[in-house]
VEXDOTI-262926 format. One record per residue (C-alpha): residue in three letters; residue number from 1; x, y, z. Coordinates in nm, 3 decimals, padded with zeros to 5 digits. Layout:
N
+-----+-----+---------+---------+---------+
:   r :   k :      px :      py :      pz :
+-----+-----+---------+---------+---------+
: ALA : NUM :       X :       Y :       Z :
...
+-----+-----+---------+---------+---------+
***
This chain:
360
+-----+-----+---------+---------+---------+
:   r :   k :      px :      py :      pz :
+-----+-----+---------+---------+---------+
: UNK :   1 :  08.748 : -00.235 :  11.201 :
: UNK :   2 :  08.715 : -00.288 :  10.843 :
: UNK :   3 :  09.096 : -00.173 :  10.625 :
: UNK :   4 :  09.123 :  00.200 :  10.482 :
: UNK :   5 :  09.268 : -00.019 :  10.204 :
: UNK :   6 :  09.251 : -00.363 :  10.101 :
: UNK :   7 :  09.405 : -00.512 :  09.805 :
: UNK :   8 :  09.317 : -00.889 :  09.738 :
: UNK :   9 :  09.524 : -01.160 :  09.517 :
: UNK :  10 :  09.632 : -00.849 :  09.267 :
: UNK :  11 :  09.764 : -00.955 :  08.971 :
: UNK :  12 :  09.933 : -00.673 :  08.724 :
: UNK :  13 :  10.068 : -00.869 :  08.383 :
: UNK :  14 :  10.180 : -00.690 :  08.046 :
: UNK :  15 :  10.143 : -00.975 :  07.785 :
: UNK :  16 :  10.341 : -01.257 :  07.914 :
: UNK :  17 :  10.583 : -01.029 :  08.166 :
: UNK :  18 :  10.433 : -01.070 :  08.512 :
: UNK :  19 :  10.447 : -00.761 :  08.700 :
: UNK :  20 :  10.295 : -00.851 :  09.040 :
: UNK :  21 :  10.118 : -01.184 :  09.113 :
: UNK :  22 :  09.833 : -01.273 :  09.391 :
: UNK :  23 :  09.914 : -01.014 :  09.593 :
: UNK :  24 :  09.722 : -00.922 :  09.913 :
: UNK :  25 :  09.779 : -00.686 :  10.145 :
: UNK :  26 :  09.556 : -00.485 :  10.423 :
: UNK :  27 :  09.611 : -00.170 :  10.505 :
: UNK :  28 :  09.453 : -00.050 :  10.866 :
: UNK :  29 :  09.296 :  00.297 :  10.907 :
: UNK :  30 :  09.514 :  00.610 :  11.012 :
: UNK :  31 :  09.816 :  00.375 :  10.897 :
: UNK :  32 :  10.087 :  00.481 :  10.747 :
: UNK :  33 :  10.263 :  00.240 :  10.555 :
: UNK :  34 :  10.552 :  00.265 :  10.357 :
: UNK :  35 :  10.634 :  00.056 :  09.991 :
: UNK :  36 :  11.014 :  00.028 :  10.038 :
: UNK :  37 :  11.251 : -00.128 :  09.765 :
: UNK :  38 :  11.476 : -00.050 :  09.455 :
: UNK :  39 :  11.392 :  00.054 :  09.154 :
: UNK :  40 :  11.160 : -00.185 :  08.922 :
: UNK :  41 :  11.076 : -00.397 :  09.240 :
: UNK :  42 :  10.689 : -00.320 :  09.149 :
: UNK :  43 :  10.590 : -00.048 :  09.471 :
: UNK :  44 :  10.532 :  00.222 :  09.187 :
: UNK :  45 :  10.314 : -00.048 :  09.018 :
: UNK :  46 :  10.143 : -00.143 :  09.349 :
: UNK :  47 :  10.075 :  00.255 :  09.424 :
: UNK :  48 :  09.889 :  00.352 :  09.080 :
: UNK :  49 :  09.704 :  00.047 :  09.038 :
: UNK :  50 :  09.515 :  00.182 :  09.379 :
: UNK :  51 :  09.503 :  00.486 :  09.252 :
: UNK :  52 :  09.304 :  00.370 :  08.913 :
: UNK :  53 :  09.591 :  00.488 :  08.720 :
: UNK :  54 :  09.752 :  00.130 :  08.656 :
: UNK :  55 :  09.511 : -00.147 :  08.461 :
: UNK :  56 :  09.504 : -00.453 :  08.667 :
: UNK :  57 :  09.504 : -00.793 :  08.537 :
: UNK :  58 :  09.315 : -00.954 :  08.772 :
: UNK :  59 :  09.248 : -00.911 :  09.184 :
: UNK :  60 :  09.017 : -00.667 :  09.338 :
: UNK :  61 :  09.097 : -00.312 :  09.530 :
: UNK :  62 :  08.879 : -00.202 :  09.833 :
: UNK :  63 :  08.917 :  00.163 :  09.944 :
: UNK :  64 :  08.725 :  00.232 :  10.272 :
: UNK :  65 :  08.546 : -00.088 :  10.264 :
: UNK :  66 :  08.397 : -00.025 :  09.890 :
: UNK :  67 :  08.543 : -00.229 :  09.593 :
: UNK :  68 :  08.678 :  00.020 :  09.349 :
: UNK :  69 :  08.901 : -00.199 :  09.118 :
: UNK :  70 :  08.730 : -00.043 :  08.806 :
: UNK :  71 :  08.623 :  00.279 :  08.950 :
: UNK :  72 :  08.781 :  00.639 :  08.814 :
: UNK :  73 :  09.068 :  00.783 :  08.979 :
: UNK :  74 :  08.851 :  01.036 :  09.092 :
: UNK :  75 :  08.567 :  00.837 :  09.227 :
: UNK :  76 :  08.804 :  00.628 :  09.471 :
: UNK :  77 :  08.832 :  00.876 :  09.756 :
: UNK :  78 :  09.203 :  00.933 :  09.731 :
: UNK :  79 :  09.457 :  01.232 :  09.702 :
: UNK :  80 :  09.784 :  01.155 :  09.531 :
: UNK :  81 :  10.093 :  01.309 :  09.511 :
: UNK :  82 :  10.338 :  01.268 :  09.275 :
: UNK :  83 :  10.734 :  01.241 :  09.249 :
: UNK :  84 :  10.730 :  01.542 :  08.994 :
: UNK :  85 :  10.530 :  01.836 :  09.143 :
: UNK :  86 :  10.276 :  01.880 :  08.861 :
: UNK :  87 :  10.195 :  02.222 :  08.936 :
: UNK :  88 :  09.991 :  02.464 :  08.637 :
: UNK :  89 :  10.329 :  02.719 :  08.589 :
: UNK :  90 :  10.041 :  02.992 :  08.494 :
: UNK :  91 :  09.801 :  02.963 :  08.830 :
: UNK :  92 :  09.885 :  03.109 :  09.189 :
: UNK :  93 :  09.939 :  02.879 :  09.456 :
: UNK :  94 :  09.537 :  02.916 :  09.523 :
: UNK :  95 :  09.471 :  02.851 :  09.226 :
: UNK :  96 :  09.667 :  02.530 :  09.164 :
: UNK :  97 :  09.457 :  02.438 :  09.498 :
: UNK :  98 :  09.168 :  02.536 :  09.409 :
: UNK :  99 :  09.164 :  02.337 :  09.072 :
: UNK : 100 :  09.018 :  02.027 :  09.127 :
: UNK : 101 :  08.763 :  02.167 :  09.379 :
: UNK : 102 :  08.626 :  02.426 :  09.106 :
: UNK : 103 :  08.622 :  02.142 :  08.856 :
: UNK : 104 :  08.391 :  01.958 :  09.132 :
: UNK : 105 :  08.178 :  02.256 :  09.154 :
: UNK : 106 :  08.240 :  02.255 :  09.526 :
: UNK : 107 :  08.066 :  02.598 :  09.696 :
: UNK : 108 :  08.342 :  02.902 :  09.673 :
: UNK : 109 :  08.293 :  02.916 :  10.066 :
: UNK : 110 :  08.349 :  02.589 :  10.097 :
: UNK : 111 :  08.680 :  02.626 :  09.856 :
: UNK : 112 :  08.781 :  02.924 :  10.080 :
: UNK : 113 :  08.803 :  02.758 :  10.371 :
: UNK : 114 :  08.989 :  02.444 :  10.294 :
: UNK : 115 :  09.236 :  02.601 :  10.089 :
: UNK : 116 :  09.299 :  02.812 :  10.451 :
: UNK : 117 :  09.314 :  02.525 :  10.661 :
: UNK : 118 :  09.545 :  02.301 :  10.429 :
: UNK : 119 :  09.791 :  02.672 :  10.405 :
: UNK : 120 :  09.784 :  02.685 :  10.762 :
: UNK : 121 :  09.876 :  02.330 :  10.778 :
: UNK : 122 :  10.149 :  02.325 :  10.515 :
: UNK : 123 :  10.275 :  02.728 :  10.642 :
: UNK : 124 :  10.157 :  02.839 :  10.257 :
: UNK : 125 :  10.009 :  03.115 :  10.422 :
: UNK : 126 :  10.215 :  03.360 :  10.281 :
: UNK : 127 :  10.264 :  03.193 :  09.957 :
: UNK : 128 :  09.888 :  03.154 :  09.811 :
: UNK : 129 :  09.958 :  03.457 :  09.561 :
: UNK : 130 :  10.265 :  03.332 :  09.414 :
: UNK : 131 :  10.310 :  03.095 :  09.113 :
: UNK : 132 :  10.519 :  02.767 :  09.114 :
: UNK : 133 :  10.835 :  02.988 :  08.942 :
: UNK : 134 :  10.831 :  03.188 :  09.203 :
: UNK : 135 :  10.883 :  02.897 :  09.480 :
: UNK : 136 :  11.176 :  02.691 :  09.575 :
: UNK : 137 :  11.167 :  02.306 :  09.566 :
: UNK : 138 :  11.040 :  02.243 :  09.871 :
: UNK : 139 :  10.754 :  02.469 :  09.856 :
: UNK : 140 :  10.666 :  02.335 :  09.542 :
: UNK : 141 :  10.630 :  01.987 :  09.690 :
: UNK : 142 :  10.458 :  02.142 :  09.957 :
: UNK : 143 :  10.174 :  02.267 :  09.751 :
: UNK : 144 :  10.186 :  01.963 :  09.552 :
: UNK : 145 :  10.083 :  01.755 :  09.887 :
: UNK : 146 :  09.832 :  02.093 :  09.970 :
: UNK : 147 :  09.657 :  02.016 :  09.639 :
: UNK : 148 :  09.589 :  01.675 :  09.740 :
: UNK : 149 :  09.511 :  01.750 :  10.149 :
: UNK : 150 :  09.215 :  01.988 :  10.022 :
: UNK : 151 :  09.031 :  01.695 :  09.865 :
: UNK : 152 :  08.985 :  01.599 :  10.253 :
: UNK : 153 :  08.932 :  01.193 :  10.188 :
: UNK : 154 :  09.020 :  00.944 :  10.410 :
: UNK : 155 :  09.367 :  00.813 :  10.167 :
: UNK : 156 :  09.676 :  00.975 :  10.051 :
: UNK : 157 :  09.918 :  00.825 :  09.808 :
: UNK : 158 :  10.272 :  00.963 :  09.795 :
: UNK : 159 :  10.489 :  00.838 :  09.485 :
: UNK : 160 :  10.856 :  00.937 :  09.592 :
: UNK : 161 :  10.774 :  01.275 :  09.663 :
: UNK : 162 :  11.094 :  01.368 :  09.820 :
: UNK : 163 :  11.313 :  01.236 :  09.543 :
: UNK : 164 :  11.379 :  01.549 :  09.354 :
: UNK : 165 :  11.448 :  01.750 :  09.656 :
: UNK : 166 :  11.808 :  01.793 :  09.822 :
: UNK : 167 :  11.915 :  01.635 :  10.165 :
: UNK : 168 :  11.834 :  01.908 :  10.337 :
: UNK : 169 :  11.514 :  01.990 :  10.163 :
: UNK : 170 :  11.400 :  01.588 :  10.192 :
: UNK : 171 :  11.503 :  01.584 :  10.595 :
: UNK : 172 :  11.262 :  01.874 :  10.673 :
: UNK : 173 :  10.981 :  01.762 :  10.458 :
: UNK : 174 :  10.995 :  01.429 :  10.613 :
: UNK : 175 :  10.926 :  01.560 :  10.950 :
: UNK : 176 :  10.662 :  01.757 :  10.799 :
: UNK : 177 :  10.500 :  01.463 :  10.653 :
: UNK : 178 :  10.527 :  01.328 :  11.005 :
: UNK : 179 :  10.355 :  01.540 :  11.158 :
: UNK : 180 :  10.106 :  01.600 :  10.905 :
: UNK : 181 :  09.990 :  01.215 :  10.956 :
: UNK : 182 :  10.050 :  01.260 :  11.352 :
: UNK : 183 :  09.776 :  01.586 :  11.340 :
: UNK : 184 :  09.522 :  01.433 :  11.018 :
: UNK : 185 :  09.510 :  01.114 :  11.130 :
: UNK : 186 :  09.438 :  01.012 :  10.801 :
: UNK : 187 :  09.579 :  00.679 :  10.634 :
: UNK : 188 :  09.916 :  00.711 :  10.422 :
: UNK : 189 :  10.075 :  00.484 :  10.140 :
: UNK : 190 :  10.433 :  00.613 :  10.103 :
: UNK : 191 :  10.651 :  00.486 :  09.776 :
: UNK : 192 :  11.014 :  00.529 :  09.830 :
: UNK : 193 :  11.323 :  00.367 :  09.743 :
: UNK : 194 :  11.497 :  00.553 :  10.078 :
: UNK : 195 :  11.539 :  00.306 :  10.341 :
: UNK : 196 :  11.572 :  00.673 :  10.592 :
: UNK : 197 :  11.243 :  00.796 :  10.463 :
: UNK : 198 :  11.086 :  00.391 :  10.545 :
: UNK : 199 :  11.253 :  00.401 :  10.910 :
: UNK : 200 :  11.133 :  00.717 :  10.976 :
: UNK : 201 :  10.770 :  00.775 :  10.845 :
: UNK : 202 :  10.610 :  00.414 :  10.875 :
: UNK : 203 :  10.428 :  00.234 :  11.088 :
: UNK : 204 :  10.475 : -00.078 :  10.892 :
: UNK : 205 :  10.722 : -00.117 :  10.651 :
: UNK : 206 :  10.653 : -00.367 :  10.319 :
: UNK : 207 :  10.962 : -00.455 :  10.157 :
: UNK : 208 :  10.927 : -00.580 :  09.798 :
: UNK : 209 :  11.159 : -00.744 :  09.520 :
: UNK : 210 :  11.045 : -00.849 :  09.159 :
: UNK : 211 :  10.651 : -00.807 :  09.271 :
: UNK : 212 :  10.689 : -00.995 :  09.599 :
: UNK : 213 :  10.648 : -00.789 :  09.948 :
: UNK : 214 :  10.952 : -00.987 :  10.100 :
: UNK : 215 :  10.861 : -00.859 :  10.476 :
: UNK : 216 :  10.582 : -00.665 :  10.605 :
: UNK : 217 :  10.637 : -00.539 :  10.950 :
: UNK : 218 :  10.731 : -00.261 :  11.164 :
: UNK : 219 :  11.042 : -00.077 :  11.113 :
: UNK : 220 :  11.184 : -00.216 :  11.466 :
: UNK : 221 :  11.103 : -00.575 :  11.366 :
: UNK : 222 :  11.256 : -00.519 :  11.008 :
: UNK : 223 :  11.573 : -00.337 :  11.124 :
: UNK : 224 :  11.640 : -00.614 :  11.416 :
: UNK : 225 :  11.465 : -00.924 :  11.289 :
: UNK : 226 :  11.547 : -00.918 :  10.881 :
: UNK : 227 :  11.335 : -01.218 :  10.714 :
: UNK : 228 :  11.630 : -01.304 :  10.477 :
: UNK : 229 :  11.869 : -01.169 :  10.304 :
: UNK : 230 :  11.743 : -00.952 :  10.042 :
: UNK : 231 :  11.594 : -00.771 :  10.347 :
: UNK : 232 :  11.881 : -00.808 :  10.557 :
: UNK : 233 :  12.101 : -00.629 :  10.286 :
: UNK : 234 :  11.853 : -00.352 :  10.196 :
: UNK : 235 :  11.793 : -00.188 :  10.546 :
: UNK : 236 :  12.138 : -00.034 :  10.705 :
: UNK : 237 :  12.388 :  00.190 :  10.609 :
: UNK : 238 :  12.641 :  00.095 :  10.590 :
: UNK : 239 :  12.473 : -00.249 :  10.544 :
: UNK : 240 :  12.454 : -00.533 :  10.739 :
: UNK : 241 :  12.820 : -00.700 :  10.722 :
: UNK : 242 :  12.761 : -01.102 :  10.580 :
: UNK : 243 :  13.004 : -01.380 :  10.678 :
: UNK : 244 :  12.924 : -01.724 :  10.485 :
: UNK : 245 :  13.012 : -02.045 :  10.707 :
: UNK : 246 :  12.860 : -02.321 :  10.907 :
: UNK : 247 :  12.708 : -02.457 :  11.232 :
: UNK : 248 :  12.926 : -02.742 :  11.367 :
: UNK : 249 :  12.711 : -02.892 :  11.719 :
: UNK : 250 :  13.028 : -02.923 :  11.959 :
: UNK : 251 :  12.921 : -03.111 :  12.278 :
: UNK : 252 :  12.555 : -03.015 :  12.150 :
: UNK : 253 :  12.624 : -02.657 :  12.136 :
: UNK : 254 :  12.629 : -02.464 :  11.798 :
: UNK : 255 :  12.943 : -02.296 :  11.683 :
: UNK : 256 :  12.949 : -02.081 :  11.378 :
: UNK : 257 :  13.265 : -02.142 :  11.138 :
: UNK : 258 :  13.424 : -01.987 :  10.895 :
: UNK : 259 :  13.810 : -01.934 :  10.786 :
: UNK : 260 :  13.936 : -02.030 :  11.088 :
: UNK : 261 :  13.693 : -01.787 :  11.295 :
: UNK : 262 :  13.484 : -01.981 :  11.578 :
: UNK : 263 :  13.160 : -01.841 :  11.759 :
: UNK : 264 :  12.961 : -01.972 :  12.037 :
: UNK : 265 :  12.601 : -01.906 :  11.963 :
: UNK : 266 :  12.464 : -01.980 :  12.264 :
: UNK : 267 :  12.427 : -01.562 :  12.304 :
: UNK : 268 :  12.205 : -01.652 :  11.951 :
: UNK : 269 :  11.818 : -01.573 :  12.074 :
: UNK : 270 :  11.629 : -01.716 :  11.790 :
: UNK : 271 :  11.758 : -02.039 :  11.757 :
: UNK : 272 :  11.551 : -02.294 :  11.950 :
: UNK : 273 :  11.679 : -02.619 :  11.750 :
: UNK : 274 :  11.990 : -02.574 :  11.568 :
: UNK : 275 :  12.110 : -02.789 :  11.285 :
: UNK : 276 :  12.464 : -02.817 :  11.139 :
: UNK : 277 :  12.501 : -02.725 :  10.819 :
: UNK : 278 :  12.582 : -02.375 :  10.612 :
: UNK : 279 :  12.450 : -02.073 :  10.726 :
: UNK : 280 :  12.537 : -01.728 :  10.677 :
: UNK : 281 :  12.598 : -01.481 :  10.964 :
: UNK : 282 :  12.489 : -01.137 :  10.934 :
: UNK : 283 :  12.578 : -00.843 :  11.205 :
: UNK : 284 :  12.506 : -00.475 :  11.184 :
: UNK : 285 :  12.789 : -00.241 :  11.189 :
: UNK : 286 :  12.622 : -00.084 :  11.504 :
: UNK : 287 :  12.674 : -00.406 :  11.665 :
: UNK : 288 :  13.023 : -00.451 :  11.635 :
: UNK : 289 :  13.247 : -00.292 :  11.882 :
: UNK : 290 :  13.612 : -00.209 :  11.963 :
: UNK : 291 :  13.580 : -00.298 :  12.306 :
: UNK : 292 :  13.339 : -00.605 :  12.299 :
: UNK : 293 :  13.574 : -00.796 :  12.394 :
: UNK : 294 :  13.589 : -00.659 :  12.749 :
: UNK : 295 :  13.195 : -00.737 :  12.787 :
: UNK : 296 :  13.276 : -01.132 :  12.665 :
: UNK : 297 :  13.158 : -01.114 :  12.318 :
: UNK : 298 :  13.340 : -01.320 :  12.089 :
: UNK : 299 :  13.635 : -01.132 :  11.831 :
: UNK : 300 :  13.706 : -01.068 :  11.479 :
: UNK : 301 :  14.080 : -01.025 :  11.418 :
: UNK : 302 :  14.125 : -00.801 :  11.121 :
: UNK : 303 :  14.304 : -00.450 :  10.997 :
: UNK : 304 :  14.188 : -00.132 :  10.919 :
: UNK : 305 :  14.152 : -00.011 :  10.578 :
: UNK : 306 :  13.909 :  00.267 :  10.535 :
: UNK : 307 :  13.848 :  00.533 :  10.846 :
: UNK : 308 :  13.489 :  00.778 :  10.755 :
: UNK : 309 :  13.446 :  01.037 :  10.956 :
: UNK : 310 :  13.064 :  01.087 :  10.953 :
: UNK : 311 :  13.034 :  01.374 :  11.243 :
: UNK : 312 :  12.861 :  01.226 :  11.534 :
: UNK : 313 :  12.986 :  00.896 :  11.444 :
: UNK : 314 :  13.293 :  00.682 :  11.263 :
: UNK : 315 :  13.250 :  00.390 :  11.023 :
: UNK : 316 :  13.537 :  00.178 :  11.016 :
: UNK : 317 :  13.592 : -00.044 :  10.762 :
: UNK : 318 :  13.868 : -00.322 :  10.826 :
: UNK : 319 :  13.991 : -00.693 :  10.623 :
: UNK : 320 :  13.940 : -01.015 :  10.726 :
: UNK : 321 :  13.996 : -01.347 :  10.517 :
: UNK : 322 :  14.002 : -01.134 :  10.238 :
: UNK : 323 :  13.665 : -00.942 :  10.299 :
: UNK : 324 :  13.615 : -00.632 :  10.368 :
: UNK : 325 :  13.387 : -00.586 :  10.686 :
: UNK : 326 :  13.247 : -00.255 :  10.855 :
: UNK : 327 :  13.188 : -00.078 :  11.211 :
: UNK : 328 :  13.037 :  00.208 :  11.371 :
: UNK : 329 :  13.219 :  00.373 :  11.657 :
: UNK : 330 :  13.051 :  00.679 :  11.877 :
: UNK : 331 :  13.272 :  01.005 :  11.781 :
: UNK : 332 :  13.579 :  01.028 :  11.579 :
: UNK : 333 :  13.807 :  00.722 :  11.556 :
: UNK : 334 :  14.225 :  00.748 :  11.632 :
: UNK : 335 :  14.279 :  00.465 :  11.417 :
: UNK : 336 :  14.482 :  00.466 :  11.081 :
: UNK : 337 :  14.479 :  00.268 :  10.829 :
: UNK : 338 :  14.683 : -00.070 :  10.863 :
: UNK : 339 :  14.646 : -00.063 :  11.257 :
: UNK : 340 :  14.541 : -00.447 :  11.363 :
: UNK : 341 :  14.186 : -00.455 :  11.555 :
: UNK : 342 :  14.019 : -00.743 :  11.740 :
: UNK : 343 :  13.684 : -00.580 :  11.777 :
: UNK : 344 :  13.378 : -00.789 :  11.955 :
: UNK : 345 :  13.037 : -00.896 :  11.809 :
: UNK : 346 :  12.719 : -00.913 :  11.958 :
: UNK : 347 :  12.569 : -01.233 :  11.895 :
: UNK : 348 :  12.271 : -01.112 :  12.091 :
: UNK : 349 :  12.157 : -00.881 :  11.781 :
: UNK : 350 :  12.322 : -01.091 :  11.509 :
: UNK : 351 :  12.094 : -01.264 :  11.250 :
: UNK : 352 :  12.154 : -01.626 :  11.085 :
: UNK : 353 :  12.013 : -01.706 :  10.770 :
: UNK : 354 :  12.022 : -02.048 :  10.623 :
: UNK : 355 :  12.133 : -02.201 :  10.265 :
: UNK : 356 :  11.783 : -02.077 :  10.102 :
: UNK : 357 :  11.867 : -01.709 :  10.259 :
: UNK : 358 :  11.558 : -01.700 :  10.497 :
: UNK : 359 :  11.634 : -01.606 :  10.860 :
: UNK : 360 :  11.678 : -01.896 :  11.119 :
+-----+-----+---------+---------+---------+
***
């Protein structure tokens, strides 16, 4: 089956600042597939240039197995929504979905009906007759991604659409995005600097930094199985906790050292032919544990210094060697501040990355 979307050896330059360079990436069909990364990493960049709204310098853009690198927005087969809502302040609801239909000279039926089915869809039912003052944020957004669902093509592009909305707002619009994409079927391309938003709405997650997708795989394989350590750092919250050392082969069995600490990596899954030499261990704060000790994975002597109550969970933060290190605990935690902790690790769902940073 032939990609929804297929971007080949994209190159984006403005004078002699390169933007993105020889980038290619596929995108299946009924995918949805999230550009994750901070701010001036290039996902933006990546999103408008398939849109037609960003010049490209060189590279060619297939949409539904035509090549549309220098085709109008328009005539590419997309909708698009946008971080800002866009909405004319002076038009009903209908009317702001209705727009670009009219301008298309589409049949009124025809404009009837699909502004009914994408209002059922988006529960705007009630809402056509109103203007955009008249609506909170989150129906706002929702007509902004209505406007773009009546186009009925085969691609949607989301810019950070959730961004200006509050936690609350941006939880339940992300299970309505969900859902929407479980009941189209339609392929998605989701911008977003939220690493929540990536976890939870992607099939495949592309992870970029300065132009370059760093990883591009599923949000299991990202979460558990990091590339390096850009990637490693990026996805978790709290993040993934880093301790610089080295492998020392004892009796041809590597040990990680550092400050006096010593782990057996045997429990280590991924690596088939260990090499002494610096490496840096990374561990999740959901992988450390108060009681690991108890189920024979190695310690971490250390002491409390931070206790955050988060509701159905506790992140504790505690010192060792003079770093500050973090983990997650099921429920509310008794500890204070200053109490010394031994807590285990679970080399099993650790992560090593070498001197260069790229996962062993």
């Amino acid at each position: 089956m032939q990609p929804a979307v297929s971007v080949k050896d994209l190159k984006i330059a403005y004078g002699d600042h390169t933007v993105i360079d020889k980038m290619s990436i596929d995108v299946a069909q009924r995918e949805f597939l999230v550009l994750l990364g901070p701010s001036g990493c290039g996902k933006s960049t990546l999103l408008n240039s398939i849109a037609g709204l960003q010049d490209i310098t060189d590279g060619e853009i297939w949409i539904s197995d035509k090549n549309v690198t220098w085709a109008e927005p328009k005539d590419r087969g997309i909708g698009m929504v946008f971080q800002s809502y866009a909405l004319y302040p002076r038009m009903s609801v209908r009317k702001n979905l209705s727009f670009g239909l009219r301008v298309a000279g589409l049949p009124k039926a025809e404009i009837e009906a699909r502004i009914a089915r994408t209002a059922s869809l988006l529960h705007l039912d009630k809402l056509l007759d109103r203007r955009p003052s008249e609506l909170s944020g989150g129906q706002r957004q929702r007509v902004a991604i209505g406007r773009a669902l009546v186009r009925e093509v085969n691609v949607f592009l989301f810019d950070e659409p959730l961004s200006n909305l509050d936690a609350k707002l941006r939880n339940e619009l992300r299970v309505e995005i969900k859902k929407l994409h479980q009941s189209l079927g339609n392929t998605m391309i989701y911008v977003t600097h939220d690493q929540v938003e990536a976890l939870t709405l992607a099939d495949r997650i592309a992870i970029m930094k300065d132009g370059v997708i760093q990883q591009l795989a599923s949000p299991s394989e990202i979460y558990h199985r990091p590339t390096n350590l850009f990637v490693a750092g990026f996805i978790g919250a709290p993040a993934m906790n880093f301790i610089e050392g080295e492998i020392v082969l004892k009796g041809g069995t590597p040990v990680f050292e550092s400050n006096g600490l010593a782990i057996d990596l045997a429990g280590y899954p991924f690596l088939s032919a260990a090499k002494a030499g610096p490496v840096t261990l990374g561990i999740r704060p959901e992988h450390i544990a108060p009681n690991g000790a108890d189920a024979g994975w190695p310690t971490i002597p250390g002491t409390v210094s931070v206790v955050e109550p988060m509701g159905a969970d506790t992140v504790l933060w505690f010192d060792w060697a003079g770093q500050s290190l973090s983990y997650r605990i099921m429920g509310d935690a008794i500890l204070q501040p200053g109490t010394a902790i031994a807590p285990g690790l679970d080399i099993a769902k650790a992560s090593l990355f070498g001197a260069d940073g790229a996962r062993l």
